[in-house]
C-alpha positions in Angstrom: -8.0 1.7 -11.4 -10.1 2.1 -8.0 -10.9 5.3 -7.5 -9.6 5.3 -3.7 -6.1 5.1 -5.3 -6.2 7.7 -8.0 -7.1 10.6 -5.3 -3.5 12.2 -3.9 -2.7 11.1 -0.3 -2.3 14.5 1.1 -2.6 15.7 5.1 -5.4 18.0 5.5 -4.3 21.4 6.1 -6.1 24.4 8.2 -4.9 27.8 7.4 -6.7 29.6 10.0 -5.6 27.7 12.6 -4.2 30.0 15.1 -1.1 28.7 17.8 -0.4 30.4 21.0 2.5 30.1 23.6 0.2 28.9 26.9 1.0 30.6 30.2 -0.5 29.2 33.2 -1.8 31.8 35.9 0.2 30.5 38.4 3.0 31.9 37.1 1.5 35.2 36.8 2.8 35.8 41.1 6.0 36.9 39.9 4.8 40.1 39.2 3.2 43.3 42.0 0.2 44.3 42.7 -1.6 46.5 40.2 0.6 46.1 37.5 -0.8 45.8 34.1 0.7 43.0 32.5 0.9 42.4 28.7 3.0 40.0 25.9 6.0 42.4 26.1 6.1 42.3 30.2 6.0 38.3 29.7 8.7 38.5 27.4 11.1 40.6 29.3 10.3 38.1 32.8 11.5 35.5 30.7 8.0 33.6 31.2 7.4 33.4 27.2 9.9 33.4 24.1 9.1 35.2 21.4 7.1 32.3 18.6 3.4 31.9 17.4 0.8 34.0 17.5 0.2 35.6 20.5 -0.2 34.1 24.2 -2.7 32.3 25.9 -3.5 32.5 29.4 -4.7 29.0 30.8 -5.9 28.2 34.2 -3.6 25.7 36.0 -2.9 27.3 39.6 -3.9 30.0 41.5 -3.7 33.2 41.6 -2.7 35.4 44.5 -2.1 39.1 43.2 -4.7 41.8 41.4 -3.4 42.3 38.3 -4.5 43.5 35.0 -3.7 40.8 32.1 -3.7 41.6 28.3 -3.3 38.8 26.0 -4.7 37.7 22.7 -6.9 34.2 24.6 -8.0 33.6 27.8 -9.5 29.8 29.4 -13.1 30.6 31.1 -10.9 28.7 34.1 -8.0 31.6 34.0 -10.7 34.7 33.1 -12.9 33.4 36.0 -9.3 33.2 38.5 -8.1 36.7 37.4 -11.2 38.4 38.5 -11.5 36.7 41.5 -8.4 37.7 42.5 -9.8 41.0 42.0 -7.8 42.2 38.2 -9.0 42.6 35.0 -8.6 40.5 31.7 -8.4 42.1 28.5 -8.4 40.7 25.0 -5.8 42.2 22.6 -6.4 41.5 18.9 
């Protein structure tokens, strides 16, 4: 028998990989100025359900308000937004 059909026809499986409920920053104007915003904030908006990981903030939009975001991944398009609007993004493990 070929060896091709003696090996098992399994997926390929990552363990580490690591899934995130994505947030664009648009939707980040819902909240004041100055606020510090973090995963339990976006849970009690309503703007994320409770699932994977952690959140990650992407940069689709704009944003208009200075705010301080804390969130387990950040785009380089979403960091570069959020201090440009004058907050501050913070990586939570």
């Amino acid at each position: 028998m070929r060896l091709l059909r003696r090996i098992p026809k399994r997926g390929f499986n990552r363990p580490d990989k690591r899934t995130y409920r994505l947030l664009p920053v648009d939707r980040l104007n819902c909240f004041e100025d100055g606020l510090e915003v973090t995963v339990a904030v976006l849970m009690a908006a309503g703007l994320i359900k409770s699932g994977p990981e952690g959140v990650k903030v992407l940069g689709g939009g704009e944003l208009n308000k200075k705010l301080t975001v804390k969130a387990q991944a950040f785009s380089a398009s979403a960091r570069q937004k959020i201090t440009a609007a004058g907050g501050t993004v913070e990586v939570v493990a």
